[in-house]
TORMAR-354065 format. One line per field, with one value per residue (C-alpha): residue number from 1; x, y, z. Coordinates in Angstrom, 1 decimal, m for minus. Example, Ala and Ser with C-alpha at 12.3 -4.5 7.8 and 13.67 -1.06 7.14 Angstrom:
BEGIN
lodo = 1,2
x = 12.3,13.7
y = m4.5,m1.1
z = 7.8,7.1
% end
This chain:
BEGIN
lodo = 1,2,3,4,5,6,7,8,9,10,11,12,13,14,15,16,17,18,19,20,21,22,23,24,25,26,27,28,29,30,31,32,33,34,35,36,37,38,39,40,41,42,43,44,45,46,47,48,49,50,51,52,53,54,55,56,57,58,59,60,61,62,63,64,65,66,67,68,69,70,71,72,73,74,75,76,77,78,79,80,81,82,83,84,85,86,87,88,89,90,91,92,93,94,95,96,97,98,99,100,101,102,103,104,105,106,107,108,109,110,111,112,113,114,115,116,117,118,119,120,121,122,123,124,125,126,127,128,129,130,131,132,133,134,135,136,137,138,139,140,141,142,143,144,145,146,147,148,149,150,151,152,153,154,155,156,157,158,159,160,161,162,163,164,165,166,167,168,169,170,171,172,173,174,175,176,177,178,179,180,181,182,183,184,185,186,187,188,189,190,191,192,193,194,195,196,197,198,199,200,201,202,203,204,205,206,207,208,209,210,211,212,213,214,215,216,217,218,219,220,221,222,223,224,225,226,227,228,229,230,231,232,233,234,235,236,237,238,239,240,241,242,243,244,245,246,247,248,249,250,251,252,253,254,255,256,257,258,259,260,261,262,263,264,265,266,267,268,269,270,271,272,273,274,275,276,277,278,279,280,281,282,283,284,285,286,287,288,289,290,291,292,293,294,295,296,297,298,299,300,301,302,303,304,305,306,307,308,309,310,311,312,313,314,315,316,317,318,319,320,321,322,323,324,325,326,327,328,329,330,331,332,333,334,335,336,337,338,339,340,341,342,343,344,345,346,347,348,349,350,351,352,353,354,355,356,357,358,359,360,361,362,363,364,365,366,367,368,369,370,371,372,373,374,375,376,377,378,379,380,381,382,383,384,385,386,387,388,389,390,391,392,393,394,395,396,397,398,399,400,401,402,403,404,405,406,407,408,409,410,411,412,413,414,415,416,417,418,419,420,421,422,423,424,425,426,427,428,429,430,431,432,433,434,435,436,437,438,439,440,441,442,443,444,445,446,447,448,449,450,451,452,453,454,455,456,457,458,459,460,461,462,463,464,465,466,467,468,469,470,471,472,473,474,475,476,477,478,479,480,481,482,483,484,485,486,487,488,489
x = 4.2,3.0,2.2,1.5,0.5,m3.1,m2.8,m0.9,m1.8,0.9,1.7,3.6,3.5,3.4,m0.1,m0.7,2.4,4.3,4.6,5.2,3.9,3.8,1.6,1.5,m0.3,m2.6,m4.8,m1.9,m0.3,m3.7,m3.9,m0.3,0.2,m3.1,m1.0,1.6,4.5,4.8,4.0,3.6,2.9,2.5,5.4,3.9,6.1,6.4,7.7,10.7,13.6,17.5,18.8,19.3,22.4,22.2,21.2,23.9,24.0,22.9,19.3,19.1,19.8,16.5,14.4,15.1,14.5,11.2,10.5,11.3,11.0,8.2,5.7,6.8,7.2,9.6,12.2,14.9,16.1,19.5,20.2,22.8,23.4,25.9,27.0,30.1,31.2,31.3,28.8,27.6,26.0,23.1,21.3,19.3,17.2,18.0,18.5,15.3,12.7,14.2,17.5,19.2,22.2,22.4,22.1,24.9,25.9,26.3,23.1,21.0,17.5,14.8,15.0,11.2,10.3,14.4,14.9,13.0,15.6,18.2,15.8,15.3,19.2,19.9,17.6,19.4,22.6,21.5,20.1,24.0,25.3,23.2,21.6,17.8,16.1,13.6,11.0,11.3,8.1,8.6,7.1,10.4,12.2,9.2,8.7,6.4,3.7,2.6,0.5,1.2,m1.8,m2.0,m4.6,m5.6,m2.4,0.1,2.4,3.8,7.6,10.2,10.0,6.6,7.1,9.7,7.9,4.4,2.7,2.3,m1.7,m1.0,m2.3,m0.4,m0.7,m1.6,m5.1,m3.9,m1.2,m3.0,m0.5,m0.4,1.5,0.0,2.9,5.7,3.1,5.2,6.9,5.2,4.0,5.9,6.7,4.2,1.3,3.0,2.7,m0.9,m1.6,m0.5,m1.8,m5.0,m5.3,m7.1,m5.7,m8.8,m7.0,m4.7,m0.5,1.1,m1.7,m2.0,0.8,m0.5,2.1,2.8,4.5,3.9,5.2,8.7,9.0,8.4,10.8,13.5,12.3,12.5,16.2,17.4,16.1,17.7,21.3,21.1,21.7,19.0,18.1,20.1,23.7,22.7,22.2,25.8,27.5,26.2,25.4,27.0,30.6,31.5,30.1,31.7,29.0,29.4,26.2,23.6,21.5,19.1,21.1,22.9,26.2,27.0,27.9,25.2,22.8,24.1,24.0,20.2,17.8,14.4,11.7,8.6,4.9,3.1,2.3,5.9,6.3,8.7,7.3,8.7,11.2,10.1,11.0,10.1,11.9,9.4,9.1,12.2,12.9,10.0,11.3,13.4,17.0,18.6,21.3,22.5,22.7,26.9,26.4,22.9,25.0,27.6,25.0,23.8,27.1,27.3,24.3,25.7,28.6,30.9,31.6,33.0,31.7,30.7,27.2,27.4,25.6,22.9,22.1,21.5,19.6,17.0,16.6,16.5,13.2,10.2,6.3,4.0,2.0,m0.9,0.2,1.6,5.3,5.8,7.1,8.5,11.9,13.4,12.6,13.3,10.4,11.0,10.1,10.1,9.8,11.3,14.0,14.8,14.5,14.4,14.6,13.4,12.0,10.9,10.1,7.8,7.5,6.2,8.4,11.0,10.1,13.1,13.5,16.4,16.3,18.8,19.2,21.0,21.6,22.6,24.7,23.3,21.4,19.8,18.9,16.7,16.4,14.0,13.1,9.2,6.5,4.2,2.4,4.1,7.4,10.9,9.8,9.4,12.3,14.3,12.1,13.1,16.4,16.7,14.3,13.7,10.6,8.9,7.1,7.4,4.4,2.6,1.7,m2.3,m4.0,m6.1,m9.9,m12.4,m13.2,m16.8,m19.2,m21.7,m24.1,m21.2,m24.4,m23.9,m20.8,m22.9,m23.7,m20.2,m18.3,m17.7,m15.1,m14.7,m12.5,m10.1,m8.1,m7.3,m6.2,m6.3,m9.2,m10.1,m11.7,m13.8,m14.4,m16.0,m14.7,m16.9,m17.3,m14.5,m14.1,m10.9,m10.0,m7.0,m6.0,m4.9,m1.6,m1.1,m1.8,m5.3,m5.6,m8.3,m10.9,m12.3,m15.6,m16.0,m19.3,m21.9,m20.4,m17.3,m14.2,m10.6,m7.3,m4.8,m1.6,m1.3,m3.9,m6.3,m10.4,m12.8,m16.7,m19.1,m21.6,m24.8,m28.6,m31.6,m31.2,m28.3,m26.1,m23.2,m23.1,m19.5,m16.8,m14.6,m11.0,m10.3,m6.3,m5.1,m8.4,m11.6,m11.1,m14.0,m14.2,m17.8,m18.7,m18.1,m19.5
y = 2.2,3.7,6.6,6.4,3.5,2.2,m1.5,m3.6,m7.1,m9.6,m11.5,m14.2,m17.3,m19.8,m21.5,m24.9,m24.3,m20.8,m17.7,m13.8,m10.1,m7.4,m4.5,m0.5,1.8,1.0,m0.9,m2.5,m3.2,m4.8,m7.1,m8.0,m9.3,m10.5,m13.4,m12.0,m12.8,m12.2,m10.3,m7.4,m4.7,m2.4,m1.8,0.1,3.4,5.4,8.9,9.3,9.0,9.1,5.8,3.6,1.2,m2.4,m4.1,m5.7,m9.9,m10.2,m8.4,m10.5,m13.5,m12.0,m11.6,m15.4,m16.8,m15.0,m16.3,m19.8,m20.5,m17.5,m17.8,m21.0,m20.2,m21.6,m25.0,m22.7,m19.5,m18.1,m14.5,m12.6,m8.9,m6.8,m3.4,m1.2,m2.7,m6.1,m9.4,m11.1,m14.3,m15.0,m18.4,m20.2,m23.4,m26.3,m28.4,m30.0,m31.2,m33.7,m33.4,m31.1,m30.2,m26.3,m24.3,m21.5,m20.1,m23.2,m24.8,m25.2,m24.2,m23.7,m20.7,m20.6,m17.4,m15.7,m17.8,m15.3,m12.7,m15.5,m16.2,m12.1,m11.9,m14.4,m12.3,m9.2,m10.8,m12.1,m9.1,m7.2,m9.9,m9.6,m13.3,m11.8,m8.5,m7.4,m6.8,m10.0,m12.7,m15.7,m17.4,m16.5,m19.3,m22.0,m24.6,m23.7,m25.8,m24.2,m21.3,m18.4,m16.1,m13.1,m9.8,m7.0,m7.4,m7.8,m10.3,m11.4,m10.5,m11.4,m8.3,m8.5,m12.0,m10.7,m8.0,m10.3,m8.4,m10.7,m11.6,m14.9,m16.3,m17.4,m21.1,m22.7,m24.9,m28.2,m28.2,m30.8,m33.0,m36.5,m35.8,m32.4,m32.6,m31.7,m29.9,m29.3,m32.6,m33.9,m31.2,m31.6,m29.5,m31.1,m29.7,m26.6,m25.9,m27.7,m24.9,m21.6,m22.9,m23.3,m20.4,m17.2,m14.2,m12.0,m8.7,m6.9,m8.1,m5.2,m3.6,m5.0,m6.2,m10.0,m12.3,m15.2,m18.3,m19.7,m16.7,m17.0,m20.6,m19.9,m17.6,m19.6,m22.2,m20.3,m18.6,m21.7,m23.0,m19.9,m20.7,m24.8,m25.6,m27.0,m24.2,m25.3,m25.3,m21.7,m20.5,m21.9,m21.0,m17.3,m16.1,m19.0,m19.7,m15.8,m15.2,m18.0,m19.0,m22.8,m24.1,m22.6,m24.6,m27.5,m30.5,m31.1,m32.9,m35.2,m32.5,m30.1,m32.9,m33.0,m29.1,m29.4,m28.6,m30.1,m28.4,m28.0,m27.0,m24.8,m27.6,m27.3,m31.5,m32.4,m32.3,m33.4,m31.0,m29.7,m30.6,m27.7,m29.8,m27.7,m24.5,m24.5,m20.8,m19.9,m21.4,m24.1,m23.0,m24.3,m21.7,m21.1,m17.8,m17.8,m17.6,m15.1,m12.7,m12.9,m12.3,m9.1,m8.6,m7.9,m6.2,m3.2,m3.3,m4.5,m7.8,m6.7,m8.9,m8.8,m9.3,m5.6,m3.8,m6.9,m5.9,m2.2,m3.1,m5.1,m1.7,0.3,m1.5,m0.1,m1.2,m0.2,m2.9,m0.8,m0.2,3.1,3.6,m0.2,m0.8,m4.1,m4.4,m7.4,m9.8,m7.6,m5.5,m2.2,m0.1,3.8,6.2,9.3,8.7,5.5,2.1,m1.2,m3.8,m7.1,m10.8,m13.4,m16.8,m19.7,m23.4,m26.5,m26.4,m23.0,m19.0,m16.7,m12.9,m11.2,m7.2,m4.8,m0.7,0.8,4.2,2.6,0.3,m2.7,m5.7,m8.5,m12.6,m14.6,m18.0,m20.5,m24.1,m23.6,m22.5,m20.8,m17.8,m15.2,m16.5,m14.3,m11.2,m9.0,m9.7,m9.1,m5.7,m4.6,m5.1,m2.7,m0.1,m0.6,1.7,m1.2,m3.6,m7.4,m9.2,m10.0,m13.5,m14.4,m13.7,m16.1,m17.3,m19.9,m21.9,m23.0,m25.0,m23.8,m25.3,m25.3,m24.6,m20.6,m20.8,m21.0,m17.6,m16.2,m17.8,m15.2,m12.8,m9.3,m6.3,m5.6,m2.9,m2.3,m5.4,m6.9,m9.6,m12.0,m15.3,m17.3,m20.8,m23.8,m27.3,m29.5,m28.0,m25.6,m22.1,m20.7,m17.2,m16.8,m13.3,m12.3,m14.6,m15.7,m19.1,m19.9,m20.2,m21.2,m19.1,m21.1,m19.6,m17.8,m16.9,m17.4,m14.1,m14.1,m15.7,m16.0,m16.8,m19.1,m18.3,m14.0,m11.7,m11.2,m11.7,m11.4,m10.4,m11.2,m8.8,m10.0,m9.6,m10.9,m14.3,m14.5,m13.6,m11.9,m8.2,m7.8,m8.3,m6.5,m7.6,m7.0,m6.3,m3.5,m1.6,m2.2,m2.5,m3.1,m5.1,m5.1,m8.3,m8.3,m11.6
z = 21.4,24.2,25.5,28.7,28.4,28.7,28.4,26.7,24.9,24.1,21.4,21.6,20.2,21.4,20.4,20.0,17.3,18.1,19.9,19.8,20.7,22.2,23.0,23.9,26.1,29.3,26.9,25.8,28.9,30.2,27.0,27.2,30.7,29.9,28.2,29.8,27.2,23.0,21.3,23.5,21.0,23.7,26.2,29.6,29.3,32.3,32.3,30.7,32.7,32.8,31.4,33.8,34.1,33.5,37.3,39.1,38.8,42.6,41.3,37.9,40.1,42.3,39.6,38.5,41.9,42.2,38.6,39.6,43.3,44.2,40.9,40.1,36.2,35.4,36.1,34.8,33.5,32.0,31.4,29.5,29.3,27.4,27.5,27.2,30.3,29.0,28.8,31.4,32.5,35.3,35.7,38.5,38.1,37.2,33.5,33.9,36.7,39.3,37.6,39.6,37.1,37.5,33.9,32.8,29.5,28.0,28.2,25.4,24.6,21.6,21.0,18.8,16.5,17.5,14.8,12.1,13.0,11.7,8.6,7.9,8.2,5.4,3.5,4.1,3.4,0.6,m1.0,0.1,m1.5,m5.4,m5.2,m4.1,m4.2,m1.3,m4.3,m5.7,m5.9,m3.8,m6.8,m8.6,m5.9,m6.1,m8.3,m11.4,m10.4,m7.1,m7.3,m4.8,m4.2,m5.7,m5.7,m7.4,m9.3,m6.7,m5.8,m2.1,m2.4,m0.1,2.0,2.4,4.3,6.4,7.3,8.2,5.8,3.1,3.8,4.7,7.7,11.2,9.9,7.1,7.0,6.5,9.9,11.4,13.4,14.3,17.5,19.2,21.2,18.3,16.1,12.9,12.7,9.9,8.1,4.7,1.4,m0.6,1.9,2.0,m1.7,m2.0,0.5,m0.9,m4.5,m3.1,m1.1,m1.0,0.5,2.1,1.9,0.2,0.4,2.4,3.7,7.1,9.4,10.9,12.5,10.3,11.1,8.1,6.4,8.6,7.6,3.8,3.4,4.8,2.4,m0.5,1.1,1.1,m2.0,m3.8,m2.2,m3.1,0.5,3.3,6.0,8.6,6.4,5.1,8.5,9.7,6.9,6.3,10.1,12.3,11.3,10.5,14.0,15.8,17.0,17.7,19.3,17.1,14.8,14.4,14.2,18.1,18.3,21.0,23.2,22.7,23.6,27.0,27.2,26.4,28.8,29.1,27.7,30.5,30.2,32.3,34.7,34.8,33.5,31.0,26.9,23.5,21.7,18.7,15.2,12.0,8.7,6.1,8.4,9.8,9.3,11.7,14.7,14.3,15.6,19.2,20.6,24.0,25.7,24.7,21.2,21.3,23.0,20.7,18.0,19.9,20.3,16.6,16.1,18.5,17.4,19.5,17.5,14.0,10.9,7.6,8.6,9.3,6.2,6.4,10.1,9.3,6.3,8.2,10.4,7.6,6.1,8.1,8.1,10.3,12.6,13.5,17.4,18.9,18.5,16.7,13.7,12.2,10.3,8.4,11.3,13.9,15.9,16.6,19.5,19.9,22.4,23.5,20.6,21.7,20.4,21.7,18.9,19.9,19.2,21.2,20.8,22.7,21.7,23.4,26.4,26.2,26.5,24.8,24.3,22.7,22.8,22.4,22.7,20.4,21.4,24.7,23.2,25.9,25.0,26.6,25.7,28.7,27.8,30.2,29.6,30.4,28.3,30.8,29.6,31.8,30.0,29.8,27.8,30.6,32.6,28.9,28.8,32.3,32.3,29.3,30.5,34.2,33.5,31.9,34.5,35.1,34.6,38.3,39.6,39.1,42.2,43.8,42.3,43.3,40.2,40.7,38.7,35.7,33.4,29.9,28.1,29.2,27.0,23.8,24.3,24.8,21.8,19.3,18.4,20.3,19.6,22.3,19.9,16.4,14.3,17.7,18.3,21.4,19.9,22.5,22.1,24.0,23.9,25.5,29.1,28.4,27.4,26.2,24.5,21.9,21.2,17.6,17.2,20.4,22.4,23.2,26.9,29.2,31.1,34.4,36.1,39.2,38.1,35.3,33.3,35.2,34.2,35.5,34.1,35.8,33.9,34.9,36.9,34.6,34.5,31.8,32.3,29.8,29.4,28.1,26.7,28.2,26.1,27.8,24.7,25.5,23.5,24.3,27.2,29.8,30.5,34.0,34.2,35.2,34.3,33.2,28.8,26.9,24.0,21.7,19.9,16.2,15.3
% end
């Protein structure tokens, strides 16, 4: 995903509803500290270099205290590595603001969009096991009455959601929440299938790799639907229990309520957990950084299961997603360069940033769990500690915010091309203007100028350039280079 790279745009999700992404090359790396957290479909590659050993806890610990107490990105942060040597565990914060209960490998956190690598593992297992087929329709595990779109023929099989190639979009229409603040909670089945019977897909299913929370979510409804279980059961019984993994799920005991830290937002106050009942395969799953390393743990090898075929399998399956070097699996992205692959996920929901990556020709993985939803999240610390070639994301440097007439922004809302398949929208609301990259969280853009813009959350500026009616023709993002993006609409 990168060659050298040029500039890399993230992906995360984290949205008013999600998170995820990555980026490649300089353009890539740009556009992914630009968010500075998921997606990032563009890892910054130096030249390669001899693989280097895992860092020593005293530097993990470093790069969490800078994280927390220097950036101030965070209220806490937990860190797990594994490698031939053995696992290990590295925390600093605390288990939520003004409570000043330290965190460790038990503490509990959302763990967002890691839970489509759970969702895409049932799949697997499912199909090892003879009750689904990748190729199979999702209408074949709906009821008759709703309608899932078709075109030209085709229909959206199982593969094709867990690949996010389906040509549904990142949401459905009708998610319009009565609480902003737990966004999915009340979005049932019922408006789930009066969406995808009434919907239209704009382009053809496989051709185009587009993040889909909606898709993640599906597919675990329909998983779990074919197994006669709810989501949560299925993912204990199937992935959980023959793992022993003991705090992982949806539903928390007694216990695991007093392990579970606070969610924060990026003003760093306390929020509302998050609750997915229809959806719940896109993000709904709570773990702790114990059990995710046992589940890497497994995936390299080290832990023996019977969730071993399923695991290759969802490696085996390979789409492309349009970026250098990237390709998706079952759930799992996939990373390439110099004949190595990282193979990662993150997640992001109202309050919590995750990342779980692994190496397998190394044989050394890596889960970073932190109870704060600020842009700059865990994703890069996860990425660094695999391949200390791969930067952390830099603190914002200091702008003056001063005061314009909002009705400039009429002339800057539009859509603008940053790179292939990847689009920044800009949008006013009232006397604010805020830019969302293709599936990632919208974010705000505060003036230092009449056509020039700064963003609080990571160093990174935007300049609108413009027309003598003062209609801007296209944009420069200002991050570590100049990239240009022309207006498309």
């Amino acid at each position: 995903m990168h060659r050298r790279v040029t500039s890399h745009i993230i992906v995360r999700i984290r949205s008013s509803h999600t998170e995820f992404a990555y980026g490649l090359t300089m353009k890539t790396i740009l556009l992914n500290s630009l968010l500075g957290i998921i997606f990032s479909m563009h890892f910054a590659f130096a030249q390669p270099t001899k693989p280097s050993q895992m860092p020593a806890d005293s530097e993990i610990r470093q790069l969490l205290v800078d994280r927390i107490d220097r950036d101030h990105q965070s209220v806490g942060i937990v860190v797990g590595v594994i490698d031939s040597s053995g696992r290990r565990i590295v925390s600093y914060g605390n288990l939520a603001k003004g409570d000043k209960r330290p965190l460790d490998g038990n503490t509990v956190f959302e763990i967002g969009s890691i839970t489509k690598v759970f969702t895409s593992l049932l799949l697997a297992d499912m199909v090892q096991r003879g009750e689904v087929r990748l190729t199979d329709p999702v209408a074949k595990y709906l009821p008759p009455t709703v309608k899932m779109p078709e075109r030209n023929g085709r229909q959206i099989t199982l593969e094709d959601l867990a690949t996010h190639t389906s040509g549904l979009p990142r949401l459905p229409s009708n998610l319009k929440p009565k609480d902003p603040a737990n966004p999915y909670a009340d979005y049932t089945v019922d408006q789930l299938y009066q969406f995808l019977s009434g919907y239209t897909l704009t382009r053809d299913i496989g051709s185009q790799y587009e993040y889909s929370n909606l898709g993640g979510g599906l597919l675990g409804h329909v998983l779990a639907r074919r197994a006669g279980m709810d989501y949560e059961t299925l993912v204990r019984t199937r992935i959980c229990d023959p793992l022993g993994m003991k705090s992982t799920g949806i539903a928390l005991s007694a216990d695991e309520k007093a392990r579970f830290a606070a969610g924060h937002n990026q003003s760093l106050d306390t929020v509302a957990y998050w609750d997915l009942p229809t959806l719940a395969g896109a993000g709904a799953l709570r773990s702790d950084a114990n059990d995710m390393l046992t589940f890497v743990a497994a995936n390299l090898g080290y832990v023996k299961s019977p969730l071993a075929p399923a695991m290759a399998a969802m490696l085996a399956t390979r789409r492309p997603t349009g970026m250098p070097d990237l390709e998706i699996g079952l759930g799992w992205h996939i990373l390439t360069k110099d004949g190595n692959e990282i193979v990662w996920h993150n997640g992001g929901t109202g309050g919590f940033r995750t990342f779980i990556g692994f190496d397998l020709k190394n044989r050394r993985g890596v889960v970073a769990l932190s109870n704060t939803s600020t842009t700059a999240g865990v994703d890069d610390i996860g990425r660094h500690l695999l391949d200390a070639n791969l930067p952390l994301v830099q603190p914002a440097k200091e702008h003056k915010q001063v005061a314009v007439d909002p009705k400039l922004f009429d002339g800057y809302t539009g859509r603008y091309e940053l790179a292939p398949n990847f689009i920044l929208t800009i949008t006013r609301e009232g006397t604010q203007l805020f830019g969302q990259a293709t599936g990632q969280p919208k974010f705000e853009l505060f003036p230092e100028g009449e056509r020039d813009y700064f963003l609080k959350v990571v160093d990174a500026q935007i300049t609108f350039e413009t027309d003598e009616h003062g209609k801007a023709t296209g944009l420069v993002l200002h991050q570590g280079g100049d990239n240009h993006a022309k207006r498309i609409e």
